[in-house]
VOBA-1610 file (N, C-alpha, C; in pm, whole numbers, padded with zeros to 5 digits, always signed):
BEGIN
Unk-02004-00165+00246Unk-02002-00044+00330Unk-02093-00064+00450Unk-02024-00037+00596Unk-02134-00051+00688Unk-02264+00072+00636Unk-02338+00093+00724Unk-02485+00125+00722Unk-02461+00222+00818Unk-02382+00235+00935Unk-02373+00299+01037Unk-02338+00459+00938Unk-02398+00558+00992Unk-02369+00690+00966Unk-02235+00726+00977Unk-02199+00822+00890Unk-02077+00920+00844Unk-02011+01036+00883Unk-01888+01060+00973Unk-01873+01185+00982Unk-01750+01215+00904Unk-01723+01288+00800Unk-01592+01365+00716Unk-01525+01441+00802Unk-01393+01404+00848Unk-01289+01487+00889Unk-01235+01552+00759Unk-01292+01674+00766Unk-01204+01788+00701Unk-01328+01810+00536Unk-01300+01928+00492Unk-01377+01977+00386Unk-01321+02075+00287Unk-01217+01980+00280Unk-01132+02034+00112Unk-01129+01912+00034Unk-01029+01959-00098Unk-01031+01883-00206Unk-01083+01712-00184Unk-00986+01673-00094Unk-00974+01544-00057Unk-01111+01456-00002Unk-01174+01550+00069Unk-01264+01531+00161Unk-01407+01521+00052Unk-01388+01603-00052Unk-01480+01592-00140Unk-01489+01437-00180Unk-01374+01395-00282Unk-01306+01288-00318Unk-01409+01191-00218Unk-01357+01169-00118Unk-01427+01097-00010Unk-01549+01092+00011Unk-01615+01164-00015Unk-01799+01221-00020Unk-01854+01173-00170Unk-01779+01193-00257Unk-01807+01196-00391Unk-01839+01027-00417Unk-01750+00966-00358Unk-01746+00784-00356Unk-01840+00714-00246Unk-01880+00810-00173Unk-01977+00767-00023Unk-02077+00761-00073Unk-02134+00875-00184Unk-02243+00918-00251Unk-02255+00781-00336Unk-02164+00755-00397Unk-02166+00640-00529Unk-02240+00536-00496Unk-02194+00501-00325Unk-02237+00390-00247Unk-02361+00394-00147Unk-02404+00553-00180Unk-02501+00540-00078Unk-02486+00534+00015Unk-02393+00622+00098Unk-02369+00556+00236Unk-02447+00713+00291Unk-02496+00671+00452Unk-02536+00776+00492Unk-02428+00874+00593Unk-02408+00988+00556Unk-02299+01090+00571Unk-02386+01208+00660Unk-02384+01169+00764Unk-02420+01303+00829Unk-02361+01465+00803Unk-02260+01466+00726Unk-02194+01613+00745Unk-02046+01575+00788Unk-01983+01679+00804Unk-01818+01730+00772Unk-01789+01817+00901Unk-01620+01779+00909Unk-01621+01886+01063Unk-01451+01973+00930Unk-01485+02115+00974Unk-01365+02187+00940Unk-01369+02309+01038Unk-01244+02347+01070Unk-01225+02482+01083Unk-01323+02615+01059Unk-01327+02616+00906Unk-01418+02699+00837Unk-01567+02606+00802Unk-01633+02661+00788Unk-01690+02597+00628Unk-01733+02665+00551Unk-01745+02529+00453Unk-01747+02564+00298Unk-01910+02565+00241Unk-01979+02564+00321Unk-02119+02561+00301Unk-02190+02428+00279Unk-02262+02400+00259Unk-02314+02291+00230Unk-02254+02205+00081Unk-02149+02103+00072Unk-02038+02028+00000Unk-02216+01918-00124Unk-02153+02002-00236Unk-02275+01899-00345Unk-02378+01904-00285Unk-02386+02068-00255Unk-02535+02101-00224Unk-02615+02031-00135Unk-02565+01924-00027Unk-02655+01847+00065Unk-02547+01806+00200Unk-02403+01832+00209Unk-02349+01749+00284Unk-02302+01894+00371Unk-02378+01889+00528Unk-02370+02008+00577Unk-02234+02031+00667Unk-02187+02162+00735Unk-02090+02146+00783Unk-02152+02131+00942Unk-02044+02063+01004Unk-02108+02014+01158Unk-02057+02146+01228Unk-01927+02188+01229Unk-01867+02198+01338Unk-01703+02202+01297Unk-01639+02219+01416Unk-01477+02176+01403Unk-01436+02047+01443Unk-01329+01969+01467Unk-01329+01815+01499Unk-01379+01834+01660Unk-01414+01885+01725Unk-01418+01864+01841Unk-01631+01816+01862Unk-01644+01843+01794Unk-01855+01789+01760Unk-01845+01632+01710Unk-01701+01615+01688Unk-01732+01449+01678Unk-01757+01420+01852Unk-01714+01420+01920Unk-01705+01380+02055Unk-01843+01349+02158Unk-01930+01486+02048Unk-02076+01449+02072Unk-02187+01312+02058Unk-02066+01210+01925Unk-02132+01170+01899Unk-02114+01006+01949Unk-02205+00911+01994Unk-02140+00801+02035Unk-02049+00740+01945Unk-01917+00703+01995Unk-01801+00597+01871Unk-01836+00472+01883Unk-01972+00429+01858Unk-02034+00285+01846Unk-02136+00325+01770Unk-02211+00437+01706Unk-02270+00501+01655Unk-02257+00573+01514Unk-02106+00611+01517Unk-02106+00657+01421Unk-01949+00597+01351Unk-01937+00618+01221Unk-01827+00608+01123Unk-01704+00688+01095Unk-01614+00728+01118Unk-01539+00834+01062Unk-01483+00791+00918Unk-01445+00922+00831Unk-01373+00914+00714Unk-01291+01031+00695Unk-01134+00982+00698Unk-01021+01063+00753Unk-01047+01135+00554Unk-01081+01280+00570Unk-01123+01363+00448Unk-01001+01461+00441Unk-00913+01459+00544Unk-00776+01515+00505Unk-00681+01463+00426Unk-00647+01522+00315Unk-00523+01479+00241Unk-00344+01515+00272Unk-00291+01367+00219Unk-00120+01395+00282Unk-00064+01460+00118Unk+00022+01583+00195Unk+00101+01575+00085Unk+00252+01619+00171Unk+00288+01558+00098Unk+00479+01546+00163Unk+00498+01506+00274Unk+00551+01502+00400Unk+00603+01493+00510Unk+00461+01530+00601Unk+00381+01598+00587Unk+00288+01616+00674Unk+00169+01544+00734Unk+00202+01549+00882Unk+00145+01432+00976Unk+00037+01467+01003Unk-00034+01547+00959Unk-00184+01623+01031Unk-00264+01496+00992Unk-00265+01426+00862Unk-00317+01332+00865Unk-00342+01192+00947Unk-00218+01195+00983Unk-00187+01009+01056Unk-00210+01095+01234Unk-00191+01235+01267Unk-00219+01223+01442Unk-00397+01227+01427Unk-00430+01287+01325Unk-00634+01327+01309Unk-00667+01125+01347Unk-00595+01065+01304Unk-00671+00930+01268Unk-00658+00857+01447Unk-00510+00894+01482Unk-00473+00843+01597Unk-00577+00889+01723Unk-00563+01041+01691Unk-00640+01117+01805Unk-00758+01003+01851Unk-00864+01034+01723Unk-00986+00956+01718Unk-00951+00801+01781Unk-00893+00744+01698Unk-00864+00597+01710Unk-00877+00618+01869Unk-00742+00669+01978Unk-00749+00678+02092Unk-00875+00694+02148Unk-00967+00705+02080Unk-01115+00763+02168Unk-01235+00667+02109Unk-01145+00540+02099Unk-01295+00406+02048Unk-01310+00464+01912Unk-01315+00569+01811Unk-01388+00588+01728Unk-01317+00462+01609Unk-01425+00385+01518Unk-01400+00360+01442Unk-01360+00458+01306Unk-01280+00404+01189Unk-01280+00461+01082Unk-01365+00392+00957Unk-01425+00422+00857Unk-01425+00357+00719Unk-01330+00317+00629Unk-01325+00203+00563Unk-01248+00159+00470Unk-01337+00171+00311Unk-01269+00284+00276Unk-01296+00312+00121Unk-01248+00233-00007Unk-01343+00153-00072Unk-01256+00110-00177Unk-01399+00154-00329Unk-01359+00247-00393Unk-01437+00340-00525Unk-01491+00193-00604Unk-01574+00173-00639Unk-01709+00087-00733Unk-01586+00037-00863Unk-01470+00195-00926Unk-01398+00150-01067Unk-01250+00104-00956Unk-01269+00041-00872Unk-01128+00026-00819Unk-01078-00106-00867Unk-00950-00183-00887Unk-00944-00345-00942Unk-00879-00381-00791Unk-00904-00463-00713Unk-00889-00503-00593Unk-00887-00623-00593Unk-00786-00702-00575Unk-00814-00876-00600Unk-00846-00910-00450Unk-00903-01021-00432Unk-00923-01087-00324Unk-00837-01195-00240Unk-00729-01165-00259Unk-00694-01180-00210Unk-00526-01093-00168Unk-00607-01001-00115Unk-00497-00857-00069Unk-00548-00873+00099Unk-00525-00750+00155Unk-00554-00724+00277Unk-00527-00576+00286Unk-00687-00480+00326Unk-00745-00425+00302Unk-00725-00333+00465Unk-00628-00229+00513Unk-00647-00234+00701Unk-00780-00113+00698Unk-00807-00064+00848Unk-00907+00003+00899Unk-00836+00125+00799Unk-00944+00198+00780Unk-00934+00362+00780Unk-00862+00389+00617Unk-00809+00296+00521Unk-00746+00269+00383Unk-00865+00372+00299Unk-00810+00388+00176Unk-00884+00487+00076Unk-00855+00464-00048Unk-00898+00343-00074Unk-00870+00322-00260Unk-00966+00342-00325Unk-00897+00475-00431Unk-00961+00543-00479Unk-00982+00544-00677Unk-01034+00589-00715Unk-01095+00567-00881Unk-01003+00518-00943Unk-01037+00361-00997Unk-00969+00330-01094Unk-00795+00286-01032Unk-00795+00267-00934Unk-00681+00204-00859Unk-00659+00070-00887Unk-00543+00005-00896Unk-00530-00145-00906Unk-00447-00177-00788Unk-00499-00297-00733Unk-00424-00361-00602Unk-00411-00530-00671Unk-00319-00571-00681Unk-00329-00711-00709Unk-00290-00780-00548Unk-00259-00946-00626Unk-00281-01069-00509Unk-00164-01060-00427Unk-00212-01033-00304Unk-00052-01053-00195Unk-00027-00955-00124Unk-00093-00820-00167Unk-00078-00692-00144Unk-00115-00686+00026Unk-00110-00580+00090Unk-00102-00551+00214Unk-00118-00352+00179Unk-00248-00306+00216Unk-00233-00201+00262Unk-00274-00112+00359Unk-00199-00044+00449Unk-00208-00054+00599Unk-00313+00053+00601Unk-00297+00079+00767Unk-00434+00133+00842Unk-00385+00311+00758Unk-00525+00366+00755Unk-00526+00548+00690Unk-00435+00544+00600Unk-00434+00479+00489Unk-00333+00497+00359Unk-00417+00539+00279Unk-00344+00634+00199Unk-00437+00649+00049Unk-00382+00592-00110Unk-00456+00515-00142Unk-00411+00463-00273Unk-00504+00555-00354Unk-00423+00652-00415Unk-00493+00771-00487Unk-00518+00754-00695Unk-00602+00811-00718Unk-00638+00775-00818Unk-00577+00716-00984Unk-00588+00575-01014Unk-00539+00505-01068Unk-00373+00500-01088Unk-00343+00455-00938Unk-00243+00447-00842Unk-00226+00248-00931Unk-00132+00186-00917Unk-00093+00070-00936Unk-00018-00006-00835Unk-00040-00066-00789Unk+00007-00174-00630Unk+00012-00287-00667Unk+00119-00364-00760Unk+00140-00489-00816Unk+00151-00549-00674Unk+00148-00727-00718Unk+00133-00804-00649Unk+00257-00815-00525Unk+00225-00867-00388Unk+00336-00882-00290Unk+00360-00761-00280Unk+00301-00626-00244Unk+00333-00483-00215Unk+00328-00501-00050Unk+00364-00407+00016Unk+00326-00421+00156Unk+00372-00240+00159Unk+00246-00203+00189Unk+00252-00051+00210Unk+00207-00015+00372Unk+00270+00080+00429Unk+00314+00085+00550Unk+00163+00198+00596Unk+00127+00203+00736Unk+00022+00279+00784Unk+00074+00459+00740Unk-00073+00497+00742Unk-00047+00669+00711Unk+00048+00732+00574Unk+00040+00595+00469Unk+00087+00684+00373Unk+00008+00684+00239Unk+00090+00763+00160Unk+00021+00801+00079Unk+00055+00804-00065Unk+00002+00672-00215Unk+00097+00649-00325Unk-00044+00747-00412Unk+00020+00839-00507Unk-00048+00967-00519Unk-00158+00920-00660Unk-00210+00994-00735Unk-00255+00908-00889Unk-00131+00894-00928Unk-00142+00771-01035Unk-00071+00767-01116Unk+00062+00674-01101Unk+00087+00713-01009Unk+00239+00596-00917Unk+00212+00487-00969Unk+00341+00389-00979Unk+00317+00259-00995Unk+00427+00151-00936Unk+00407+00107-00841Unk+00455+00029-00768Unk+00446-00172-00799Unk+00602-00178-00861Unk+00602-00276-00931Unk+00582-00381-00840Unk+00608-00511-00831Unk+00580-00638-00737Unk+00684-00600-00646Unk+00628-00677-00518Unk+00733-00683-00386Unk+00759-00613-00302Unk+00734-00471-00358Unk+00763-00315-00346Unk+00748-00287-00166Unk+00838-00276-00063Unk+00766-00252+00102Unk+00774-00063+00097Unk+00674-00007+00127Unk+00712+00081+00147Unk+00643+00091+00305Unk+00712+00192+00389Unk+00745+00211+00527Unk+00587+00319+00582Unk+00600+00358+00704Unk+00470+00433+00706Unk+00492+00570+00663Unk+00414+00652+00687Unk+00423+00770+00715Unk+00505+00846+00539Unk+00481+00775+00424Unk+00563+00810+00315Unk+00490+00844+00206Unk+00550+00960+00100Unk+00435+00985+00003Unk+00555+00963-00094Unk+00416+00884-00173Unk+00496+00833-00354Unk+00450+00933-00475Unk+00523+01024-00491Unk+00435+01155-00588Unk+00382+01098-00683Unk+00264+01175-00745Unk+00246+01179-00849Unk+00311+01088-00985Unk+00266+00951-01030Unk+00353+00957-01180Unk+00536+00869-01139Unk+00509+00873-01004Unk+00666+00787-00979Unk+00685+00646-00991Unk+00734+00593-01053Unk+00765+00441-01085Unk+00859+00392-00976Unk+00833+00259-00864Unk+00912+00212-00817Unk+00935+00044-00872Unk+01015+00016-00878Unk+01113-00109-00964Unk+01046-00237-00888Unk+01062-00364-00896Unk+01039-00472-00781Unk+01164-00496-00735Unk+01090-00538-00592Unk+01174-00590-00496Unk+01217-00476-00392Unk+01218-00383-00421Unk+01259-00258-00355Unk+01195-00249-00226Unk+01270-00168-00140Unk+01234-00111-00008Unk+01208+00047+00000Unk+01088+00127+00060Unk+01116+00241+00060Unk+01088+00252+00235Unk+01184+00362+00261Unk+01196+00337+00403Unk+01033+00424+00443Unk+01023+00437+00595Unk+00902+00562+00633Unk+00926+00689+00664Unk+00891+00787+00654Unk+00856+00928+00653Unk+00963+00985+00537Unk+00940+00925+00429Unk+01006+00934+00295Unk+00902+01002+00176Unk+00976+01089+00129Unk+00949+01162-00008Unk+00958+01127-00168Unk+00901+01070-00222Unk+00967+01033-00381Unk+00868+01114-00432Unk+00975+01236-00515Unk+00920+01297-00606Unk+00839+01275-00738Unk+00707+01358-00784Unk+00682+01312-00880Unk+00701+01277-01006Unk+00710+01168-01068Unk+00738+01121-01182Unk+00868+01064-01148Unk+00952+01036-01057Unk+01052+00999-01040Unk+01055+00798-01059Unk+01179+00771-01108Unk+01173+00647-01131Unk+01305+00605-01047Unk+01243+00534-00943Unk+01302+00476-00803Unk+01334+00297-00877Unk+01478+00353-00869Unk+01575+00196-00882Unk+01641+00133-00808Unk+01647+00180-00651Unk+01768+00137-00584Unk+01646+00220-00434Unk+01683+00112-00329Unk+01630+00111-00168Unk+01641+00286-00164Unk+01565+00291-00046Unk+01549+00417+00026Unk+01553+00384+00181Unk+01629+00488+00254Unk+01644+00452+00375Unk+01518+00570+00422Unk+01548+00557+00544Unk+01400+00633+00661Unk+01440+00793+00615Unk+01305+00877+00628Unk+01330+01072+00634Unk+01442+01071+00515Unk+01461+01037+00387Unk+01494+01109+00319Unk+01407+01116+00170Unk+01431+01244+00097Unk+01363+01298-00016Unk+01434+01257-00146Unk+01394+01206-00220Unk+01428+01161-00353Unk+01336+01146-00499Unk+01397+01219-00609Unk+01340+01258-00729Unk+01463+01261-00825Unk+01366+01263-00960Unk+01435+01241-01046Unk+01432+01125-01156Unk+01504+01103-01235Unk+01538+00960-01305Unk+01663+00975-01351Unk+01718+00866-01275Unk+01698+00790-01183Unk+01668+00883-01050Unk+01605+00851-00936Unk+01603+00916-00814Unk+01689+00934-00722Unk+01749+01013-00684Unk+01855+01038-00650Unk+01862+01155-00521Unk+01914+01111-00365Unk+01840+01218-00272Unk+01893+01324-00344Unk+01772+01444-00254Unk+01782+01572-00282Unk+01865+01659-00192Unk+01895+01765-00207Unk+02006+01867-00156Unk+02103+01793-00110Unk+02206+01709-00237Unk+02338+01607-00185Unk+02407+01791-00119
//
């Protein structure tokens, strides 16, 4: 973990998550930017401001950690990362103390592997993705920027999935498979057969939704 100080985009569930593993590591976290706030997050992590008090701060100076969570189709996550990105700011790359991470994967800017996650050898996972808690990323995966494989998912060898895509909860994808980007697989669904781009699929077998 760099040393350079911390700012949390956003101060819900997710953002905790993110604080909760910063803490593990000791990293120093100046505070959280939201809309509202929620008061001081585990009694010490204060609220700054709204995203616009990052701007105050030099982007050679400080860290960001994208504390917004994706669920479904929604981009608030991947433009928050871009915005910044556009403005020099670096991001953090999260990987949790119980995570299994082989060394030889590839790890991009702004990633979030989180408790008890497995990434094996060959893997590829792109810039602001979240590999969410004891998530499975067999070997030769190549997961696409801004998405998001939820707990529990398990993504057999080979597996490409596209950007901008969430793997629910508990969904099994097969090897060799393709999932296209800004794609939906419902939770617990067991994905046997390619997915093309923007469509929603669940079930077992998975099968798009509203034929």
């Amino acid at each position: 973990m760099n040393n350079k100080p911390i700012i949390i985009l956003g101060g819900g569930g997710h953002a905790k998550v993110c604080i909760d593993l910063l803490m593990r590591q000791k990293a120093n976290i100046i505070g959280y930017t939201a809309l509202q706030s929620n008061g001081l997050l585990f009694g010490t992590i204060p609220h700054l401001g709204d995203d616009t008090v990052v701007d105050s701060y030099n982007n050679e100076e400080a860290l960001l950690v994208n504390g917004v969570g994706m669920v479904g189709d929604s981009q608030f996550r991947s433009s928050l990362f871009e915005r910044f990105r556009s403005k020099h700011y670096a991001f953090a790359t999260l990987v949790h103390d119980s995570a299994v991470v082989s060394h030889m994967t590839e790890i991009e800017e702004g990633a979030q592997i989180m408790a008890g996650a497995v990434i094996q050898a060959g893997s590829i996972v792109g810039k602001n993705t979240i590999i969410n808690t004891r998530a499975v990323i067999d070997h030769d995966c190549r997961i696409g920027d801004h998405s998001h494989v939820s707990p529990g998912a398990v993504l057999c060898g080979q597996v490409t999935v596209g950007q901008n895509t969430h793997i629910g909860a508990g969904a099994t994808i097969i090897q060799h498979l393709s999932i296209g980007s800004h794609v939906i697989v419902g939770a617990g669904s067991l994905v046997r057969k390619p997915v093309p781009d923007r469509l929603t699929v669940y079930g077992i077998p998975a099968e798009e939704a509203y034929k």
